[in-house]
C-alpha positions in Angstrom: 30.2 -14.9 -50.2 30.3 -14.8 -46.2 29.8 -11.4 -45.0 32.9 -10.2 -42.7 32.6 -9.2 -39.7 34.6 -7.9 -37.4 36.4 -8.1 -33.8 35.0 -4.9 -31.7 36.7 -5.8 -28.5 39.7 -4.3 -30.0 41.3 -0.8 -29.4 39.3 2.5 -30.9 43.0 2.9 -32.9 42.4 -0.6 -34.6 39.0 -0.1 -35.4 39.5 3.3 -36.8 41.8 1.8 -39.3 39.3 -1.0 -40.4 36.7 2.1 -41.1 39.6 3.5 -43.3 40.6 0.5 -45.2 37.3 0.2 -46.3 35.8 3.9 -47.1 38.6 6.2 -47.7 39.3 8.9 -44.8 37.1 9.4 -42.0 36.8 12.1 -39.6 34.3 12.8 -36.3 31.7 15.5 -36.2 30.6 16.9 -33.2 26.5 16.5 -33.0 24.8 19.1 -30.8 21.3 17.7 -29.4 19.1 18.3 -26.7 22.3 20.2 -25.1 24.6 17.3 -25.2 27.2 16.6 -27.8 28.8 13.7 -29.3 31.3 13.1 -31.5 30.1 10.9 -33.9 32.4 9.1 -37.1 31.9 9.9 -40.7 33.0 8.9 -44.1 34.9 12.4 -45.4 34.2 11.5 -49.4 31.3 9.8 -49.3 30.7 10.7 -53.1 33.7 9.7 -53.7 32.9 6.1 -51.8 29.5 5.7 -53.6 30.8 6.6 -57.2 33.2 4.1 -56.4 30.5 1.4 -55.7 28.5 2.6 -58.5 31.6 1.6 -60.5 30.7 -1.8 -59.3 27.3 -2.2 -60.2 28.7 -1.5 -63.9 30.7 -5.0 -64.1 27.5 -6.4 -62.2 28.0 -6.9 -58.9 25.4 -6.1 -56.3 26.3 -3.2 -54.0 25.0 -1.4 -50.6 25.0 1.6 -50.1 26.2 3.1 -46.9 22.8 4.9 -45.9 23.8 3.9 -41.9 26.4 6.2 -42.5 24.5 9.4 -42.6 23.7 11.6 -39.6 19.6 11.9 -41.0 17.6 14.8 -39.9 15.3 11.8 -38.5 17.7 10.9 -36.3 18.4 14.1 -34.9 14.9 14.9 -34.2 14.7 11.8 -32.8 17.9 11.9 -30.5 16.5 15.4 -29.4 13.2 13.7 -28.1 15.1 10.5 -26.3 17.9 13.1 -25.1 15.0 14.3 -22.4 12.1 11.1 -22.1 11.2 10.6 -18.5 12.5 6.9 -19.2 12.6 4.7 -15.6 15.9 4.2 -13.9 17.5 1.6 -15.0 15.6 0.7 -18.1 17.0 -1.3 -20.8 17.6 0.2 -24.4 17.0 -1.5 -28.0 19.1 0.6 -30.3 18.1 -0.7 -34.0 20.6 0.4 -36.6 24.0 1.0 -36.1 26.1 3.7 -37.9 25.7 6.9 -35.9 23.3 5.1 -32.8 22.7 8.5 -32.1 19.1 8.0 -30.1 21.3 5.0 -28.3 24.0 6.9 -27.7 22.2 9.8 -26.0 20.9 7.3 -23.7 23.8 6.2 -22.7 24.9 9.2 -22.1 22.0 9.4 -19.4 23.6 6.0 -17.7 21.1 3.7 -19.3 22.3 0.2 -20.7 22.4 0.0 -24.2 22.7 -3.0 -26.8 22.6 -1.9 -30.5 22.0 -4.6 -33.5 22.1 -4.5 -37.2 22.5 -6.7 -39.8 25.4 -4.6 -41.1 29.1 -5.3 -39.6 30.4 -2.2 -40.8 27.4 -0.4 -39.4 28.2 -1.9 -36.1 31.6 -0.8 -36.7 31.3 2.5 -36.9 28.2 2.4 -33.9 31.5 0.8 -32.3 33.7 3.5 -32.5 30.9 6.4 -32.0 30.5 4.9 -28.2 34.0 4.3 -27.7 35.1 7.9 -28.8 32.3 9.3 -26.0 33.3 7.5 -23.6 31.0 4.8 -23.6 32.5 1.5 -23.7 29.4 -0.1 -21.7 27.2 0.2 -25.1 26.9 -3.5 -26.6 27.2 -3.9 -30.4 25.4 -7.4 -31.5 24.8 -8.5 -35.5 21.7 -9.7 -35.6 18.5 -9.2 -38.3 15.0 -9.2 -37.2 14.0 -12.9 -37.7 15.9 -13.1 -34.6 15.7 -13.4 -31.2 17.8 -12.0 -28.8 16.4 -13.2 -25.6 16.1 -10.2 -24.0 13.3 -7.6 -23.1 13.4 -4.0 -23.4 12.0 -0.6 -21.9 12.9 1.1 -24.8 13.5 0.6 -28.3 15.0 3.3 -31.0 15.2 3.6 -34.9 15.3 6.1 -37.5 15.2 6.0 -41.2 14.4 2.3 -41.1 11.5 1.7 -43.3 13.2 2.4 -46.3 13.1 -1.0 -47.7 9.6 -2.2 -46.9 10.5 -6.0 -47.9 13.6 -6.1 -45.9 11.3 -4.9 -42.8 8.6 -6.7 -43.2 9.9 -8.8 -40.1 10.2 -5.3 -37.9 7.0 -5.9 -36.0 7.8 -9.1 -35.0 10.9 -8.0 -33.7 9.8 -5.2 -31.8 7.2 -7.8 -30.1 9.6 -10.5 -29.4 12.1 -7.7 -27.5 9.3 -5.0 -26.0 9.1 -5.8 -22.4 5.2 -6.7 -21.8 4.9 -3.6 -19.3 2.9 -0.5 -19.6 5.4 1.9 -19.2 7.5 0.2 -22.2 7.9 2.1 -25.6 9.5 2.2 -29.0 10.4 5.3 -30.9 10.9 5.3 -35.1 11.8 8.6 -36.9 11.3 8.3 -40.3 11.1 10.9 -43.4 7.3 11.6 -44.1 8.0 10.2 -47.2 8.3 6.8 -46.0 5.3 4.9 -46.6 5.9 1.6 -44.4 2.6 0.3 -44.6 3.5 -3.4 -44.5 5.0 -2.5 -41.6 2.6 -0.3 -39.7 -0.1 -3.1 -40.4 1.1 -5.9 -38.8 2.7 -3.7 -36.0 -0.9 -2.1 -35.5 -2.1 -5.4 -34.0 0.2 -5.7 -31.6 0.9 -1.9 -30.1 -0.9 1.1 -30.2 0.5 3.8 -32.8 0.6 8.0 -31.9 2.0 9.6 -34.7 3.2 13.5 -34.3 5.5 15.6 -37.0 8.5 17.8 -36.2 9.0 20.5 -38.4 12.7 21.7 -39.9 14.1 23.5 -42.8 16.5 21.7 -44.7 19.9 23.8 -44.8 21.1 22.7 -48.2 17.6 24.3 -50.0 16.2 26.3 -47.3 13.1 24.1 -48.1 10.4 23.8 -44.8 10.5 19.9 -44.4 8.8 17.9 -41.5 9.8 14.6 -39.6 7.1 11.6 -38.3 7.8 10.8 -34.9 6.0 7.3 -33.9 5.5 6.2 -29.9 4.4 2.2 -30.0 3.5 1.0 -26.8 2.1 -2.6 -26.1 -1.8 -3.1 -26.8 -3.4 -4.5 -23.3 0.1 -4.2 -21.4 
């Protein structure tokens, strides 16, 4: 079955219903990083939506779960290191994954032009609305999946909690390479939990850029548990 997608030229209004005719009520959280703050759209029972689709799974069908959907710690230790990079002006961002674009967002908060793909309409959707709501109707919204090719070049590229899925990613690398402007100065940034493994990935993107790894530390509200965040910085090998 074709996948829908949708019109995101229309009004915030419109697109806020779609969001609600397909996960229940939604509401905007304000997200506090690097001292700016966005408002940023969330599925209110989002147990509630994913017992639903489990549901599904019971008469066979094949669900998704919504895992754009979630504001991940990754992301906002990623949005608090892109909220103050030294990055040129005028640069061109890559913001891979929709859903809360936070890291892309931030950026164009700064006045930085900012196109942000995914495979996923409805995560595209709701990246829709998150720039619309903050006053950033200049961010572009494009489904694509990473056997393709935009035909564009990029300062900067941003991604968190990617690497999830290690065969749906195994095309990442080449992606980042077709879409990396071939310039010193140009970097991309993933966030991912250290749990992620991604080694497919990491191998065949090690031939291409050079990899620094740090960790940011947190501690995880819901169980007080000390947890850390990997923070990688590719930049072109040779460029």
């Amino acid at each position: 079955m074709a996948v829908k997608e949708y019109d995101l030229a229309q009004p915030m209004d419109r697109l806020l219903s779609l969001a609600a005719n397909k996960f229940g009520e939604v509401e905007f959280q304000p997200v506090t990083v690097g001292g700016q703050t966005l408002e940023l759209l969330q599925i209110k029972e989002m147990q509630r939506y994913i017992d639903k689709l489990m549901d599904q799974t019971r008469s066979g069908k094949t669900v998704i779960l919504p895992l754009w959907a979630k504001i991940w710690q990754s992301g906002l230790v990623l949005g608090s290191f892109v909220a103050r990079f030294p990055l040129a002006e005028g640069g061109r961002v890559l913001q891979i994954g929709g859903g809360a674009a936070l890291g892309g967002l931030l950026l164009a908060r700064r006045g930085f032009e900012v196109t942000v793909v995914d495979k996923d309409p409805d995560a595209l959707l709701f990246a829709r609305i998150n720039a619309l709501r903050n006053g950033l109707d200049g961010v572009r919204c494009v489904r694509t999946d990473f056997r393709d090719d935009l035909g564009a070049a990029f300062d900067c590229a941003v991604a968190g909690e990617l690497l999830f899925d290690e065969t749906v990613f195994d095309n990442l690398a080449g992606f980042l390479d077709r879409h990396i402007a071939d310039t010193p100065a140009a970097e991309a940034f993933l966030a991912l939990d250290l749990k992620r493994a991604a080694r497919n990935f990491f191998t065949a993107a090690g031939e291409r850029f050079a990899i620094m790894r740090s960790e940011a530390a947190y501690t995880d509200n819901a169980t007080g548990e000390k947890k850390a965040v990997s923070l990688f910085r590719l930049r072109r090998r040779g460029a």
